[in-house]
Backbone as CSV, one residue per row, in Angstrom:
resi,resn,N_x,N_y,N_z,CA_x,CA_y,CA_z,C_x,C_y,C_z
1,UNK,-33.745,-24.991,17.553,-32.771,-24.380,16.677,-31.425,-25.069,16.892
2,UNK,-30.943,-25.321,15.863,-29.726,-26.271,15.899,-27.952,-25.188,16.451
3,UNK,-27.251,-25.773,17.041,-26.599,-24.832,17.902,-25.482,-24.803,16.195
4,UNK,-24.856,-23.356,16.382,-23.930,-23.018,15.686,-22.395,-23.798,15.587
5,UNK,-21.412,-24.118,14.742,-20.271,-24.494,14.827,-19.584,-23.060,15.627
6,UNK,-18.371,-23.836,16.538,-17.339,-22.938,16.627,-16.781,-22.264,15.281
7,UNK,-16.214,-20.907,15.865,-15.631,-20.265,14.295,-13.590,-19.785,15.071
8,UNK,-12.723,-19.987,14.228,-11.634,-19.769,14.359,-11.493,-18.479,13.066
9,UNK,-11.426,-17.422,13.756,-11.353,-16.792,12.782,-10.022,-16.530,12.692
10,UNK,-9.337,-15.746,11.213,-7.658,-16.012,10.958,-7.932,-14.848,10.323
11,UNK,-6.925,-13.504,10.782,-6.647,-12.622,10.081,-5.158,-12.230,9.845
12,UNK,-4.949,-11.170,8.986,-2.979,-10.974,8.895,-3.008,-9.664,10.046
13,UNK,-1.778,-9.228,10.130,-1.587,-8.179,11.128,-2.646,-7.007,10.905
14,UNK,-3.076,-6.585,12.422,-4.264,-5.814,12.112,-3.599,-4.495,12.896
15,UNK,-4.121,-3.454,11.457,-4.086,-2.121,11.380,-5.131,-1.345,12.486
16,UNK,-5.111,-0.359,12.435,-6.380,0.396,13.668,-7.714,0.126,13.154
17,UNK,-7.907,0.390,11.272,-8.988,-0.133,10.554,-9.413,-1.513,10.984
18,UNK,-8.174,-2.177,10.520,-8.438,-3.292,10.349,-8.739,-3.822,11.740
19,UNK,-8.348,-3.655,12.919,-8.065,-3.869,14.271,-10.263,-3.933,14.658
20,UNK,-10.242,-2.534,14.046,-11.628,-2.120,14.049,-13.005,-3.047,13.667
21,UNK,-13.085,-3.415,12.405,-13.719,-4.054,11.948,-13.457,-5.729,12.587
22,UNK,-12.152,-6.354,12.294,-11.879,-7.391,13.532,-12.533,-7.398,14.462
23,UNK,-12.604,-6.593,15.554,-13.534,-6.446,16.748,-14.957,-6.588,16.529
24,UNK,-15.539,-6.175,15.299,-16.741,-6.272,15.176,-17.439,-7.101,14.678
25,UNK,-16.694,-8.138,13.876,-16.977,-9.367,13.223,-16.962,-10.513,14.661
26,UNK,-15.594,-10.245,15.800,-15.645,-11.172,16.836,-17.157,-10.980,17.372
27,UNK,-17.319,-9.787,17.747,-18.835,-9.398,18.788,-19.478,-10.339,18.150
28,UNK,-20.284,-9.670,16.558,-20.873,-10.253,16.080,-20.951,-11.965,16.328
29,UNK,-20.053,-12.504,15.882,-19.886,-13.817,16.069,-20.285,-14.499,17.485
30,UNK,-19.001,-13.636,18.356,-19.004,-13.862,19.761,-20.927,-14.638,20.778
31,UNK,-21.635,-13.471,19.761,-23.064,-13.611,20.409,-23.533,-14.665,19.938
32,UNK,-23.228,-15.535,18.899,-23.967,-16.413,18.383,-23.190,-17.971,18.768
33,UNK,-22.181,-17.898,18.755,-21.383,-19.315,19.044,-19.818,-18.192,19.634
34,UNK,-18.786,-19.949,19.495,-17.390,-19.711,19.938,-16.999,-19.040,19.348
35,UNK,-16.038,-18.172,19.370,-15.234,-17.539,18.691,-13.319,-17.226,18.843
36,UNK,-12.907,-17.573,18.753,-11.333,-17.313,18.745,-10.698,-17.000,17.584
37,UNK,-9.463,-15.793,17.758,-9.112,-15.072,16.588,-7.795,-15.740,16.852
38,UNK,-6.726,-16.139,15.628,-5.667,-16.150,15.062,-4.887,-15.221,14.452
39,UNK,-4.416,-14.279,15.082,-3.561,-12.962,14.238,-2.290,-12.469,14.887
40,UNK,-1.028,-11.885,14.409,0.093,-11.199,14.751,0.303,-9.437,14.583
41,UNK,0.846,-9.569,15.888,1.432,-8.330,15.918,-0.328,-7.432,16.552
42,UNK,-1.038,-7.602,17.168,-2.180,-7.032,17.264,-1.729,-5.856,18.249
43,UNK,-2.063,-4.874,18.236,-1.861,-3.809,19.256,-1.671,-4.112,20.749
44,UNK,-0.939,-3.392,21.599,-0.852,-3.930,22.851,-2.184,-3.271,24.008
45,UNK,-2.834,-2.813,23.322,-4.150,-1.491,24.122,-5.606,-2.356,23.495
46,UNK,-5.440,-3.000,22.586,-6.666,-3.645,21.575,-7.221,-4.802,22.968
47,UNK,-8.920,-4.176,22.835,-10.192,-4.500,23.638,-10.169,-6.083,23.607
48,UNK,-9.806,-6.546,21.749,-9.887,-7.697,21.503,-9.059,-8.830,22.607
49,UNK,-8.149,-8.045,23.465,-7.386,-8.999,23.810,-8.166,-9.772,25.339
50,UNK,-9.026,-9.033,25.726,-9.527,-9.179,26.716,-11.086,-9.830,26.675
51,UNK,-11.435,-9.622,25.387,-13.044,-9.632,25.273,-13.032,-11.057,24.452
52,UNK,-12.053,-11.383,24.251,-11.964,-12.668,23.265,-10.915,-13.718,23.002
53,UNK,-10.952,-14.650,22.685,-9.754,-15.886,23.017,-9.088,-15.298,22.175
54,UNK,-7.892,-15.257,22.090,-6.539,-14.480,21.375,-4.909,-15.757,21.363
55,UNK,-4.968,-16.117,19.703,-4.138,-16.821,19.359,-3.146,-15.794,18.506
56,UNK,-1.783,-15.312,19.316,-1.235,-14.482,18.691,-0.110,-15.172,17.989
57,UNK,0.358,-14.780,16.727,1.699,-15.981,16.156,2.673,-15.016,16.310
58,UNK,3.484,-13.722,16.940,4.142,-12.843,16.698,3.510,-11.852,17.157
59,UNK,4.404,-11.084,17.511,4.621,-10.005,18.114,5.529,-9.094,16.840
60,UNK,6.359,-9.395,16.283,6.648,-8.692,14.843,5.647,-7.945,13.970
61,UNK,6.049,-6.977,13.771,5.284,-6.678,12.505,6.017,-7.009,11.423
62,UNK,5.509,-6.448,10.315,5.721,-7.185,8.851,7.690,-6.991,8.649
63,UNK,7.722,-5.592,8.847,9.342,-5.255,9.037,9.771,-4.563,7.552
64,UNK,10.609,-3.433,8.067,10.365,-2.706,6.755,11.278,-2.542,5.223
65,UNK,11.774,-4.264,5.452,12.414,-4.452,3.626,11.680,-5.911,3.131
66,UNK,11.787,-5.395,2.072,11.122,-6.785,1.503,11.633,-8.001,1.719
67,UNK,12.438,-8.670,2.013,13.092,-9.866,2.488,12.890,-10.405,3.950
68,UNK,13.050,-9.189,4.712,12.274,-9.916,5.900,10.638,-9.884,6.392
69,UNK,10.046,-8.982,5.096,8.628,-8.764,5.181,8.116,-10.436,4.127
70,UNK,9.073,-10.881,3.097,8.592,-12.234,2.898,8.964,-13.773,3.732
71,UNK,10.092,-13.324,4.352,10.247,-14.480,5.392,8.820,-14.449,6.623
72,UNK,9.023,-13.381,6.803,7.826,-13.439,8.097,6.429,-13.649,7.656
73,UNK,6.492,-13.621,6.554,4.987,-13.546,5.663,4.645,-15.273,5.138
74,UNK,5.720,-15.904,4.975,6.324,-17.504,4.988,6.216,-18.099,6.380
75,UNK,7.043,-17.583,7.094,7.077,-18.115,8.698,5.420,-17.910,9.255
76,UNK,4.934,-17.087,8.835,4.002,-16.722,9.492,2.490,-17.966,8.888
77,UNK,2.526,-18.185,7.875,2.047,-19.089,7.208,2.287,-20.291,7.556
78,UNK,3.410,-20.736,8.175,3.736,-22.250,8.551,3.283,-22.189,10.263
79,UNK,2.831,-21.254,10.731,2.205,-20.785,12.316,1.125,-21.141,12.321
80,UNK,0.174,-20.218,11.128,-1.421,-20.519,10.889,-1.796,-22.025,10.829
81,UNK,-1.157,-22.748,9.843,-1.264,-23.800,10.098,-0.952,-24.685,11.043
82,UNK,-0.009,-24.449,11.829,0.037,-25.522,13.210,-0.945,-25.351,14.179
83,UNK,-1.192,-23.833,14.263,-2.043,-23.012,15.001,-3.674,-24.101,15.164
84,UNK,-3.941,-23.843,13.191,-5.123,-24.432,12.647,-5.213,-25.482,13.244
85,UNK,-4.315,-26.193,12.828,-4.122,-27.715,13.635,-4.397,-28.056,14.798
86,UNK,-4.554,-27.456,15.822,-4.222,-27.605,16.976,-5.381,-26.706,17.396
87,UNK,-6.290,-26.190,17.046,-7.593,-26.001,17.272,-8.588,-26.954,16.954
88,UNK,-9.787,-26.656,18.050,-10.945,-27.682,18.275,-12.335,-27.363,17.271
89,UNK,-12.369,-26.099,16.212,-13.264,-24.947,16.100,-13.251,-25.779,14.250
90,UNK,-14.615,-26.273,14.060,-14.324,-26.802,12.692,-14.527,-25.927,11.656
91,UNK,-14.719,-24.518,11.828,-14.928,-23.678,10.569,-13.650,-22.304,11.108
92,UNK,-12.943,-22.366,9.472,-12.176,-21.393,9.949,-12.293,-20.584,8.962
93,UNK,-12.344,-19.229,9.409,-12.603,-17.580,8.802,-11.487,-16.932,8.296
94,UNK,-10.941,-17.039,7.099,-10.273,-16.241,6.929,-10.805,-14.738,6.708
95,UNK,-10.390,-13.802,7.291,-11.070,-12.330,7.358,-9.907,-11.730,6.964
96,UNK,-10.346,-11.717,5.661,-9.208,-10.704,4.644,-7.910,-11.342,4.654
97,UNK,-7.092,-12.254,4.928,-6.509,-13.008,5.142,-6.549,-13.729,3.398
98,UNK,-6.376,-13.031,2.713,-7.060,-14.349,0.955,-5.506,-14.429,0.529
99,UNK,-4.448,-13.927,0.964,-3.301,-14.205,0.128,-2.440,-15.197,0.818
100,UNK,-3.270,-15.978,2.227,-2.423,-17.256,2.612,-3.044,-18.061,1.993
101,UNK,-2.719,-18.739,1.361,-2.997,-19.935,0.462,-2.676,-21.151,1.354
102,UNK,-0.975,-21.194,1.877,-0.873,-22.774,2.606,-1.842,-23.001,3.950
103,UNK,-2.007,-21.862,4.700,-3.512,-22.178,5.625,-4.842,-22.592,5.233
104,UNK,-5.081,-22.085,4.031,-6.227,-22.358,3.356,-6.333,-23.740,2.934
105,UNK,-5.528,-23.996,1.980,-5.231,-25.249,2.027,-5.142,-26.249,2.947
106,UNK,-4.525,-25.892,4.142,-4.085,-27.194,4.886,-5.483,-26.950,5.694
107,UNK,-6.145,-26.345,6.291,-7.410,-26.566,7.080,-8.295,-27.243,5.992
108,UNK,-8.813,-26.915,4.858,-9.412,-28.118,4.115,-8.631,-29.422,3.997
109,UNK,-7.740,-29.537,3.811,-7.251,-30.877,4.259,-7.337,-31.484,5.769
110,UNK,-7.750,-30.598,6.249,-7.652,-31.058,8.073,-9.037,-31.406,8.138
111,UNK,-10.318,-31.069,6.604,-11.179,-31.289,6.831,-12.467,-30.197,7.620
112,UNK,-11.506,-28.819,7.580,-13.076,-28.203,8.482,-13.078,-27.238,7.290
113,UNK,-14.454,-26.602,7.242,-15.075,-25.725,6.832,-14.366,-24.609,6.684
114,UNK,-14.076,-24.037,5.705,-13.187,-23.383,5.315,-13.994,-21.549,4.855
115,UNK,-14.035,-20.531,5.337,-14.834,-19.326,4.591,-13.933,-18.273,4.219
116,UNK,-13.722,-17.666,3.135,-12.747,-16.823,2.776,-13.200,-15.309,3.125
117,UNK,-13.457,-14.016,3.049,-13.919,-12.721,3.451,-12.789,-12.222,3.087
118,UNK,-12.824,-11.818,1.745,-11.914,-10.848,1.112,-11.948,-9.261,1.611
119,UNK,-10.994,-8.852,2.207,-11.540,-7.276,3.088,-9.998,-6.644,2.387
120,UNK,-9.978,-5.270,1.675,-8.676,-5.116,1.056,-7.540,-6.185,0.075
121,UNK,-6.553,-5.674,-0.038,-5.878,-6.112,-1.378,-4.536,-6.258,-0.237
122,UNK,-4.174,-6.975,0.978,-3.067,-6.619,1.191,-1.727,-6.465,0.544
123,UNK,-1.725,-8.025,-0.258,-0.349,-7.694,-1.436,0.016,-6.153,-2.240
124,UNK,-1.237,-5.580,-3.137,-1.402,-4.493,-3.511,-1.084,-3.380,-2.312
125,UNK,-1.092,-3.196,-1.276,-1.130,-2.532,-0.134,0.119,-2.444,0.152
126,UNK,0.656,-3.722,0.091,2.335,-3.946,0.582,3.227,-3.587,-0.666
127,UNK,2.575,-3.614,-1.736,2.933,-3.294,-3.636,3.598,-1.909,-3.406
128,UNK,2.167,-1.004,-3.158,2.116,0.522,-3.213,3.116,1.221,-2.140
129,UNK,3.623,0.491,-0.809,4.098,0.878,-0.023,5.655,0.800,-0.992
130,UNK,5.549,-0.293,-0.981,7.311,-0.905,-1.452,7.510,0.135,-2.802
131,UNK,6.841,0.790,-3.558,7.292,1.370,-4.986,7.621,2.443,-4.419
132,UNK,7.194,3.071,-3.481,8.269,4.324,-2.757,9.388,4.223,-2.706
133,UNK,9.486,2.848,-2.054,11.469,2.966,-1.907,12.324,1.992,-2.556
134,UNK,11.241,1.471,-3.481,11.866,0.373,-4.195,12.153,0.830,-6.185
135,UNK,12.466,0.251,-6.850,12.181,0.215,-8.527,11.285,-0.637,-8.201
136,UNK,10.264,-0.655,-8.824,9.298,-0.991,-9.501,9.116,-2.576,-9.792
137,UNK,9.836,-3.080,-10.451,10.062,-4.694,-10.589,9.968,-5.349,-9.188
138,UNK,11.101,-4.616,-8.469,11.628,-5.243,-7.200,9.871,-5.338,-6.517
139,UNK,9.420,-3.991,-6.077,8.410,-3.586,-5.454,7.106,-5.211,-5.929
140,UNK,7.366,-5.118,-7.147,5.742,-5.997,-7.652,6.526,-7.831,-7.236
């Protein structure tokens, strides 16, 4: 049986859900080949940090106005990719992660195997939050 590629998996800041399912995609993985996660702001109590290689870009969370929730959402995107870069793992996972585009991009240009796993709508997520305290235009 032919041995598995390493997997770099890449997610955005993970929620308790999201934190949840994360953990279970690493196991999963974990048993079959390499595995190392790429994510910010992960809980400071999360199992993941111990049970699995942990590439954190930030300690920030998203932050709660829209201007510094799109800088960090920018900054955070120019991380993934150096990050990407600078890993040995030729297939990288985005896990729900579908609204970074310049990571996506630049790891197919770096040439590795690229898998998308659409899990939630984060933009829509960050949409619905922002129309609480925003007008509407601003919010979308």
């Amino acid at each position: 049986m032919a041995e598995l590629p390493d997997v770099c998996v890449v997610t955005h800041p993970l929620s308790d859900a999201g934190e949840n399912a994360t953990r279970s995609l690493l196991d999963v993985l974990g048993a079959v080949t390499g595995v190392a996660l790429v994510t910010a702001d992960l809980p400071a109590d999360s199992s993941i940090r111990t049970d699995h290689e942990l590439v954190e870009l930030t300690r920030e969370s998203a932050g709660d106005s829209v201007p510094i929730a799109a800088a960090r959402f920018a900054l955070n995107q120019l991380r993934m990719c150096r990050t990407i870069a600078a890993r040995d793992e030729p297939v990288v996972l985005f896990f729900g992660a579908t609204a970074y585009l310049l990571p996506v991009v630049f790891a197919r240009l770096l040439g590795k195997t690229v898998l998308i796993e659409p899990r939630g709508d984060v933009p829509l997520t960050l949409r619905i939050e922002w129309e609480r305290r925003l007008p509407g235009p601003v919010a979308r």
